[in-house]
C-alpha positions as CSV (number, residue, x, y, z in Angstrom):
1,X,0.0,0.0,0.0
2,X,1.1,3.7,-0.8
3,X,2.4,5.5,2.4
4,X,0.2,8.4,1.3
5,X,-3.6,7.6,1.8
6,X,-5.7,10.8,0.6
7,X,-5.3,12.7,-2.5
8,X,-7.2,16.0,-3.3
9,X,-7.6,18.0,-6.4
10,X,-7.9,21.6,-7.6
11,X,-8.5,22.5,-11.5
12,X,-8.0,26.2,-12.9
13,X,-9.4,26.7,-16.4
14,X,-11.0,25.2,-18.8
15,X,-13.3,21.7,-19.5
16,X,-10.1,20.2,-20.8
17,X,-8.3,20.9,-17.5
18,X,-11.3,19.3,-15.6
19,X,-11.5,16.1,-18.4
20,X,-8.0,15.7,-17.4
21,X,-7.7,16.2,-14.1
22,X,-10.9,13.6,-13.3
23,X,-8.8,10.9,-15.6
24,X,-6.0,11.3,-13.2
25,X,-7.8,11.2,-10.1
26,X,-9.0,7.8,-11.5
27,X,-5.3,6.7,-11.9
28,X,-4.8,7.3,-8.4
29,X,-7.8,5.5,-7.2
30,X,-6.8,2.5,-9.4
31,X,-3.3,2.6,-7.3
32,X,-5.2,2.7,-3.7
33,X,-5.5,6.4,-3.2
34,X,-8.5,8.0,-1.6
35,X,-9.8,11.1,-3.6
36,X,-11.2,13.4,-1.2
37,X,-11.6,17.2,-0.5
38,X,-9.2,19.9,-0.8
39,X,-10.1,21.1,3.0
40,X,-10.3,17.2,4.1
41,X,-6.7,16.9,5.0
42,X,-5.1,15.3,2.0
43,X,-2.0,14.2,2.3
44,X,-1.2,14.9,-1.3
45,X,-2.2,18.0,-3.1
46,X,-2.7,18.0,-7.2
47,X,-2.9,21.7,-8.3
48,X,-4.1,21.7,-12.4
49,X,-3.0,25.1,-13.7
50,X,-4.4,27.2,-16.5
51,X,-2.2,29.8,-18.5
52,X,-5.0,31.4,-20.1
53,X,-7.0,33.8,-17.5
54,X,-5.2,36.2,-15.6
55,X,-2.9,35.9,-12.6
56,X,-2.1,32.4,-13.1
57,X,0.9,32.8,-10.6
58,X,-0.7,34.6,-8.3
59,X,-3.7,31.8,-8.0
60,X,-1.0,28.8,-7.7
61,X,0.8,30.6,-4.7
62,X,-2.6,31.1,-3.3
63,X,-3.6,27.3,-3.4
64,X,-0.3,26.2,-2.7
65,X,-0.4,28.3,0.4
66,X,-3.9,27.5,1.5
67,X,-2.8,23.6,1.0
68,X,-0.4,24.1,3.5
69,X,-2.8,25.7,6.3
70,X,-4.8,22.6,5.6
71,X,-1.9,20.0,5.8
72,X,1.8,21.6,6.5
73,X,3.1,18.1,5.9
74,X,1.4,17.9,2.0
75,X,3.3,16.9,-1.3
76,X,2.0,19.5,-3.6
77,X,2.0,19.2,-7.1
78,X,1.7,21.4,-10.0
79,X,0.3,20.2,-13.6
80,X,-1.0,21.7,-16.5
81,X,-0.2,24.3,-18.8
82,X,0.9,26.9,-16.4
83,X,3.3,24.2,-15.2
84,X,4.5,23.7,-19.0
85,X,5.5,27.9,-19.5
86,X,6.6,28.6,-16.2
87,X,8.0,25.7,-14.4
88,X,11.2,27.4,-12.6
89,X,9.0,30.0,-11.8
90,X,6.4,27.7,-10.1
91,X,9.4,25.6,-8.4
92,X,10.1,29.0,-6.2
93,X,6.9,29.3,-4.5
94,X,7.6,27.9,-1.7
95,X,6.0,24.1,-0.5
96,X,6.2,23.0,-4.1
97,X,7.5,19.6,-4.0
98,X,6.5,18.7,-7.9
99,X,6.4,20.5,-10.8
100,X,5.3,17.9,-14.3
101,X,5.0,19.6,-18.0
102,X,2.4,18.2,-20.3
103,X,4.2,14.9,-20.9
104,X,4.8,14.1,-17.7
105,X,1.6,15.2,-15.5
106,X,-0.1,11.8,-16.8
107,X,2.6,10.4,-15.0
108,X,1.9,11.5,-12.2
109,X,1.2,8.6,-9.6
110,X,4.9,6.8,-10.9
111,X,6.6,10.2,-9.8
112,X,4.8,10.3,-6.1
113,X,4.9,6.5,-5.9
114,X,8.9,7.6,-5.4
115,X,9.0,10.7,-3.6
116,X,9.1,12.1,0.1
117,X,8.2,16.0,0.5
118,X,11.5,17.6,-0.9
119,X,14.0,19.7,0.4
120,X,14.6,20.9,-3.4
121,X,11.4,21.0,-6.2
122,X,11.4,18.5,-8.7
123,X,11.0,19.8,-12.1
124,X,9.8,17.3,-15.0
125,X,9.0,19.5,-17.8
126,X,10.7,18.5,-21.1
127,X,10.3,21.0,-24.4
128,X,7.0,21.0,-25.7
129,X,8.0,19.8,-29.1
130,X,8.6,16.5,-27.6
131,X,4.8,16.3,-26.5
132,X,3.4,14.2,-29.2
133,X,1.2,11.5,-27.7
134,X,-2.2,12.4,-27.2
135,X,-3.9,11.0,-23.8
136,X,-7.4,10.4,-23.9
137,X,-9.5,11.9,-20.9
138,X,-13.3,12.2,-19.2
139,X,-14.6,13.8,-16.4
140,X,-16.2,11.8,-14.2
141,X,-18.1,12.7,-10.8
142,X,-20.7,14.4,-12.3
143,X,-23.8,11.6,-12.6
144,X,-25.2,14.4,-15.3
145,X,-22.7,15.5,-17.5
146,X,-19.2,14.4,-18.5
147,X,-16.4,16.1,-20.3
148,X,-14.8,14.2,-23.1
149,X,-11.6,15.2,-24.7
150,X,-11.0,14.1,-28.4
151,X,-8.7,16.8,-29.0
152,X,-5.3,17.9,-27.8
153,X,-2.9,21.0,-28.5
154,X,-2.8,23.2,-31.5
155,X,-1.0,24.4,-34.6
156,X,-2.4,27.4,-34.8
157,X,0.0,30.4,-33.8
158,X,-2.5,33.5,-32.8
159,X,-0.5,35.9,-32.0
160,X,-2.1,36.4,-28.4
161,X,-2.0,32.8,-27.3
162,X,0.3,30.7,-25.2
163,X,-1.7,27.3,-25.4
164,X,0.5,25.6,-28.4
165,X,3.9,26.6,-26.4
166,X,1.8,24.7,-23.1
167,X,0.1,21.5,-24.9
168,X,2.1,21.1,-28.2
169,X,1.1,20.6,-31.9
170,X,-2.9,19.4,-32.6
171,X,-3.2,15.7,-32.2
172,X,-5.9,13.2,-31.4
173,X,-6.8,9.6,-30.8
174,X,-8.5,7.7,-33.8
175,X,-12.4,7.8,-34.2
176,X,-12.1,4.0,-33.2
177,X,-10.7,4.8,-29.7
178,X,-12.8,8.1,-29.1
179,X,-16.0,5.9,-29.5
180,X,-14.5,3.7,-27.3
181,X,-14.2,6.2,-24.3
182,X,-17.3,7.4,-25.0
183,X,-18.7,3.7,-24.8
184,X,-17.0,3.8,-21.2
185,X,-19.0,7.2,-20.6
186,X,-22.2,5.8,-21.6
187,X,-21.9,2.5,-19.4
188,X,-22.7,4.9,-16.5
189,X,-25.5,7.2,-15.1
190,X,-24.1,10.4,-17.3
191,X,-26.9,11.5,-19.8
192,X,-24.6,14.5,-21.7
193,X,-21.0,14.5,-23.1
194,X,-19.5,17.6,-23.9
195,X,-17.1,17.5,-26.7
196,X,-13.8,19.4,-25.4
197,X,-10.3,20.3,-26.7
198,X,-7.9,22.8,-27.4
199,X,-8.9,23.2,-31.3
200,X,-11.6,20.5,-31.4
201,X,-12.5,21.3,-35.1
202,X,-9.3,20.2,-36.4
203,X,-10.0,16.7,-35.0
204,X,-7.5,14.5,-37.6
205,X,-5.7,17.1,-38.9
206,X,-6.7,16.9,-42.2
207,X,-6.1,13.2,-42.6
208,X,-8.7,10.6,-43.6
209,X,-10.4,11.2,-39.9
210,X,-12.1,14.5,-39.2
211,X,-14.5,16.0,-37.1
212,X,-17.3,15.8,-39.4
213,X,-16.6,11.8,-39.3
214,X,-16.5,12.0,-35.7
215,X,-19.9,13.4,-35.0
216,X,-21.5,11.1,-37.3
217,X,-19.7,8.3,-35.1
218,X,-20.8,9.6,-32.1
219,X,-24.3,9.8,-33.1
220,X,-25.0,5.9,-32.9
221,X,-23.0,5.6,-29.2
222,X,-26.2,4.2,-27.3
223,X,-26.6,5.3,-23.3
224,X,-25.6,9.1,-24.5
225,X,-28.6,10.9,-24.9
226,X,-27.0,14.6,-25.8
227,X,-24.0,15.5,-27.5
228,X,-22.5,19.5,-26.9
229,X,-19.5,20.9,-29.1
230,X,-17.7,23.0,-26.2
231,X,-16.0,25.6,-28.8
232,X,-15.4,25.2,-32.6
233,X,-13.3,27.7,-35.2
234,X,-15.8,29.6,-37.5
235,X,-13.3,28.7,-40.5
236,X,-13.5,24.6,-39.1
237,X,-17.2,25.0,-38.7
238,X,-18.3,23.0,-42.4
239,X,-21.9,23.2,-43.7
240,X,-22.0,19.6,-43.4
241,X,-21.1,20.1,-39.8
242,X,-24.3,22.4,-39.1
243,X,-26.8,20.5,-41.4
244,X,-25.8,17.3,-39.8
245,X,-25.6,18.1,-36.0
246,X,-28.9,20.2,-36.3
247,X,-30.8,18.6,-39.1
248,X,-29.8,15.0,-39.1
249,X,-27.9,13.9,-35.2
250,X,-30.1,12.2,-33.3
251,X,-28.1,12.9,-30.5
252,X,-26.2,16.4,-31.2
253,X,-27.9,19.4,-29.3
254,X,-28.6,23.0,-31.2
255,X,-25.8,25.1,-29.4
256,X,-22.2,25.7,-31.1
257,X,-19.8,28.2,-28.8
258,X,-18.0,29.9,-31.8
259,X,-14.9,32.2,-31.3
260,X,-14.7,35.2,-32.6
261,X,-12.1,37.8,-30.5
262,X,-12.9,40.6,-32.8
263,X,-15.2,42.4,-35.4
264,X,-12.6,44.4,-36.8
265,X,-11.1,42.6,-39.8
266,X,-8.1,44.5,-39.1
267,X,-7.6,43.1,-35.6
268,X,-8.4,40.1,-36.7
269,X,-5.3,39.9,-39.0
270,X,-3.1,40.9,-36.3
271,X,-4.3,38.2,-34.0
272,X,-3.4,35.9,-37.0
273,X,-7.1,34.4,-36.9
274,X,-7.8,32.3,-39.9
275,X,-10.9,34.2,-41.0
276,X,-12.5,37.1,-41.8
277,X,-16.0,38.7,-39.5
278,X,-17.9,37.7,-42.8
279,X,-17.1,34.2,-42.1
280,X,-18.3,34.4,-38.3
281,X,-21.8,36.0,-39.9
282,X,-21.9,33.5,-42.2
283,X,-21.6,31.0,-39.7
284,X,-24.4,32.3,-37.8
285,X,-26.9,32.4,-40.2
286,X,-26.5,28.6,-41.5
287,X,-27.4,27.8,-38.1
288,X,-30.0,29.8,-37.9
289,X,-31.3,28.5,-40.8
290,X,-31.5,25.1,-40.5
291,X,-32.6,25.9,-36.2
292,X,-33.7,29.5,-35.6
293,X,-33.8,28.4,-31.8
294,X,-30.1,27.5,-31.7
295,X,-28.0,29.1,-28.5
296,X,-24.7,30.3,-30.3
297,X,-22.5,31.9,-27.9
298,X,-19.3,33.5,-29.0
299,X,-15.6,34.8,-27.3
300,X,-14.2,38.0,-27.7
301,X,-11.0,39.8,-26.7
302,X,-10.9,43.2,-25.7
303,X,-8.2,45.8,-25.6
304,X,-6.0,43.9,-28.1
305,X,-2.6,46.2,-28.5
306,X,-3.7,48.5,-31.2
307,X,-7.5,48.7,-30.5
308,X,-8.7,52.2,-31.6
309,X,-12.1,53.3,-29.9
310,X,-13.2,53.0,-34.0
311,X,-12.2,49.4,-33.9
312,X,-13.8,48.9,-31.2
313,X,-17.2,50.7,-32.0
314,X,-16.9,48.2,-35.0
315,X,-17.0,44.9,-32.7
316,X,-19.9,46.5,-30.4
317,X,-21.7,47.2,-34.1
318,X,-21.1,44.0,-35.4
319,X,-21.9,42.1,-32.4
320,X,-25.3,44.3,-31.7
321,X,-26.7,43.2,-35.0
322,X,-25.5,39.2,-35.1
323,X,-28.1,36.6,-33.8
324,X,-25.7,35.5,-31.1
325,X,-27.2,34.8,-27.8
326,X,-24.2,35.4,-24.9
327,X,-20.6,36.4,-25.3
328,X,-17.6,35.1,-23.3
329,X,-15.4,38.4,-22.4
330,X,-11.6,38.3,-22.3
331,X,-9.6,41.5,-21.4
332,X,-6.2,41.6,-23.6
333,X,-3.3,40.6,-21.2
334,X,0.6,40.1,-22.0
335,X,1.7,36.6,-21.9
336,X,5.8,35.9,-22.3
337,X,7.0,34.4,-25.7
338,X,3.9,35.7,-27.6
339,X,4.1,37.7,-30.8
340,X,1.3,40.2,-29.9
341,X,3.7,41.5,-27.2
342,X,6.3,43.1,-30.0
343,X,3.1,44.6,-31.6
344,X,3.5,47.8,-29.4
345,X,0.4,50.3,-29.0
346,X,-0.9,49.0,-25.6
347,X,-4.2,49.9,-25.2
348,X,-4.2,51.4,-21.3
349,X,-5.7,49.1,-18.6
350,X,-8.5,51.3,-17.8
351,X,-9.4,51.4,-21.2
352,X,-9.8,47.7,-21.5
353,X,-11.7,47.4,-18.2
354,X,-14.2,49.7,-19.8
355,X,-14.6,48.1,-22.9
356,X,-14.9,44.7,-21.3
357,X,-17.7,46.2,-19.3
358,X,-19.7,47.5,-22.1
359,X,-18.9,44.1,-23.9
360,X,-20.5,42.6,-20.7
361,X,-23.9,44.5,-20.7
362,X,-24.2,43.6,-24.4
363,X,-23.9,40.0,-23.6
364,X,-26.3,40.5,-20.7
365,X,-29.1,42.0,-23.1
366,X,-28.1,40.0,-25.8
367,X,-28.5,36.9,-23.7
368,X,-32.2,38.5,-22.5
369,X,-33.5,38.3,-25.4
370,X,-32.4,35.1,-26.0
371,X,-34.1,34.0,-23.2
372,X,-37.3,36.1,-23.7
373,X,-37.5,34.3,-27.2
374,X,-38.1,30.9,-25.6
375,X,-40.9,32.0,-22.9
376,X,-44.1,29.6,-24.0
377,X,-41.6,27.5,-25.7
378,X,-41.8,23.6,-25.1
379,X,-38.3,22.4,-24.4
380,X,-36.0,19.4,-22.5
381,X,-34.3,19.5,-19.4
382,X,-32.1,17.4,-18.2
383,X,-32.1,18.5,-14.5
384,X,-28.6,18.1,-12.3
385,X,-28.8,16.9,-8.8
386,X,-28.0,19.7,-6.6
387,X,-30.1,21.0,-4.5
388,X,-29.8,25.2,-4.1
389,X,-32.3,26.6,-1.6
390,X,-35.0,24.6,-2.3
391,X,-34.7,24.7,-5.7
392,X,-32.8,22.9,-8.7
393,X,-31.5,23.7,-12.2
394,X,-31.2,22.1,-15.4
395,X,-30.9,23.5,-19.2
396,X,-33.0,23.0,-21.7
397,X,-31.1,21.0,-25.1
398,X,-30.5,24.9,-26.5
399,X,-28.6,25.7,-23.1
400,X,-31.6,27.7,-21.4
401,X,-30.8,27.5,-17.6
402,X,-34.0,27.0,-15.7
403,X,-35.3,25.9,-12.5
404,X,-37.6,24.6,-10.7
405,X,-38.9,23.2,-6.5
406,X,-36.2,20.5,-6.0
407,X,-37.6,17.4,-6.1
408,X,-34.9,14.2,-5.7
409,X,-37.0,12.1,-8.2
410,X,-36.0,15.1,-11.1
411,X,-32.5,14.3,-11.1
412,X,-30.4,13.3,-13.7
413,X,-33.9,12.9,-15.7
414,X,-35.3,14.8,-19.0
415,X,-37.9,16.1,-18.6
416,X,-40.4,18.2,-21.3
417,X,-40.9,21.5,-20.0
418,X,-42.8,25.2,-20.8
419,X,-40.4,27.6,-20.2
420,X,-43.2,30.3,-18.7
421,X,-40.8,33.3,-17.6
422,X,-37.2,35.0,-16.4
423,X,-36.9,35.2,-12.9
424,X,-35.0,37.8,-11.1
425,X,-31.8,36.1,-11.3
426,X,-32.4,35.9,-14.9
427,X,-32.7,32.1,-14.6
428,X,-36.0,30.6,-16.5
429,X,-38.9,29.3,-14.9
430,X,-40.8,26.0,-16.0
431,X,-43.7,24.2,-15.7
432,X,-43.7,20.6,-15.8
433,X,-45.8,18.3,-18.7
């Protein structure tokens, strides 16, 4: 037996980060581990870092330090891409026993099988063009939903992104073993997969196998009732891809997260993007088309360097007039070893705050009348199991979040609802059929 007993876990970022973070929790349960709270005294502490949102330093000393309040004996370890960029500067914060880059943090239970709580940080982090296996991952924990990743780092070099220096070049597993970890998915309770990745649309790369051929796949996995893309490229989203997950899927759901980071086609080129706005509008409407009802939400970036208040007047414009029903706001911030760094022109940081709040509103009104739309709509909801002062949530298959009196019986069920009207915290009432 292990001479540690408890193992807890903490995930920063995204779905992929939480996809891989449950797969290694599993590893350690399969090698006699107990996977418990971070406040339950764990003897070992797994920290999952994320590179993309702000003050990614500043939240790993945080955790580090508040795993040591709980347990001033605990191993901590640091994965994920954070751990990839900045591994020397992780190994200084002080109670860091472990730092693994992306090939190693799969690894992870060989490495504390060995390992006492250091005098001296480890550091496993090799260069990220050695990272060429892709691991396959799921969350699990969840009885409701369940992340799956079928994608894995990215070729693409925007210029304001650090993810292809942290994860490595785009590569996946074939459609044959994808099905197959979805197959594990659907031998348990969860009802929804959610398709994740770092650039999920370029699923095959171009080969014989791509993402089209995927979703067709995944349509005829029986025990998954709903499929969700988390995020797909507007230049990777085909026709074929629309028509078939909205048209022809029996399992696909109508709701496609599209980046967009800017309406100014002159921003666009200096992010290096791969399209033009025109291609984002086009996208929107062949959803719309084929489901008028179809929740499309979209990311943008404000305060890129260079931003002019025109070019940003543009984005508000050409946001204001899109069918899109919420946005996901990013405010510009410099990451090392990226190209939009040596652009020069930094839009001040007051500046960005501002814009990012007007980008907020319109994503709060824009997401209203979403909602408004659907009120006397009929709709399904597959409602979670938590239990929120007396009341419990679910969305609907177009990603309206509702509610409704908790009742035990509800959960993890679908259920066909009228959505009948937007409470005060802008979450959608039901009735029951």
């Amino acid at each position: 037996m292990n001479q540690y007993k408890k193992v807890a876990f903490y995930t920063l970022g995204c779905k992929l980060n939480f996809s891989e973070t449950s797969t290694i929790g599993r590893a350690f349960e399969a090698a006699g581990y107990a996977k418990v709270k971070f406040d339950d005294t764990p003897d070992i502490f797994v920290i999952n870092t994320c590179s993309v949102t702000e003050n990614a330093d500043k939240k790993c000393r945080q955790l580090v330090k508040k795993a040591l309040k709980i347990n001033p004996n605990g191993f901590v370890a640091i994965i994920g891409c954070f751990a990839q960029l900045k591994p020397k500067q992780i190994a200084e914060i002080p109670g860091v026993d472990i730092v693994l880059g992306a090939n190693e943090k799969f690894n992870i239970v060989e490495h504390i099988e060995s390992l006492e709580k250091n005098e001296e940080t480890i550091i496993s982090n090799e260069n990220i063009k050695k990272t060429k296996e892709f691991i396959p991952a799921f969350s699990m924990g969840d009885r409701t939903r369940s992340f799956l990743k079928i994608q894995d780092g990215c070729d693409y070099f925007c210029t304001f992104c650090t993810i292809p220096l942290a994860r490595g070049k785009s590569r996946n597993a074939s459609i044959e073993t994808t099905i197959g970890e979805a197959k594990k998915i659907a031998a348990t309770e969860v009802k929804e997969v959610v398709l994740t990745g770092v650039n999920i649309g370029d699923f095959g790369q171009g080969d014989d196998e791509n993402f089209f051929e995927l979703t067709k796949a995944l349509d005829t996995v029986d025990g998954i009732d709903r499929f969700r893309i988390s995020s797909i490229e507007p230049n990777l989203l085909s026709d074929e891809i629309i028509e078939f997950c909205l048209n022809k899927a029996q399992r696909f759901v109508p709701h496609f997260h599209i980046p967009l980071q800017s309406g100014s086609d002159k921003l666009l080129k200096a992010m290096r993007r791969k399209y033009e706005r025109s291609v984002f509008e086009n996208r929107v409407k062949a959803i719309k088309q084929f489901a008028p009802n179809a929740c499309i939400g979209a990311d943008v970036i404000v305060g890129f360097p260079g931003e002019t208040d025109e070019d940003f007047l543009e984005t508000v414009q050409f946001i204001n007039q899109l069918d899109v029903s919420y946005l996901h706001v990013f405010t510009y911030s410099e990451r090392a070893n990226t190209t939009a760094i040596k652009l020069g022109d930094p839009v001040p940081m007051n500046v960005r705050k501002e814009r990012s709040k007007q980008l907020h509103i319109l994503s709060d009104k824009k997401k209203r009348a979403f909602y408004e739309s659907n009120i006397g709509k009929i709709g399904t909801v597959l409602f979670e199991n938590e239990e929120n002062g007396g009341v419990m949530h679910g969305f609907t298959e177009n990603y309206v979040k509702v509610k409704t009196n908790y009742d035990a019986k509800l959960a993890n069920t679908f259920q066909n609802v009228q959505l009948t009207e937007i409470d005060r915290d802008g979450v959608m009432k039901v009735e029951l059929l």
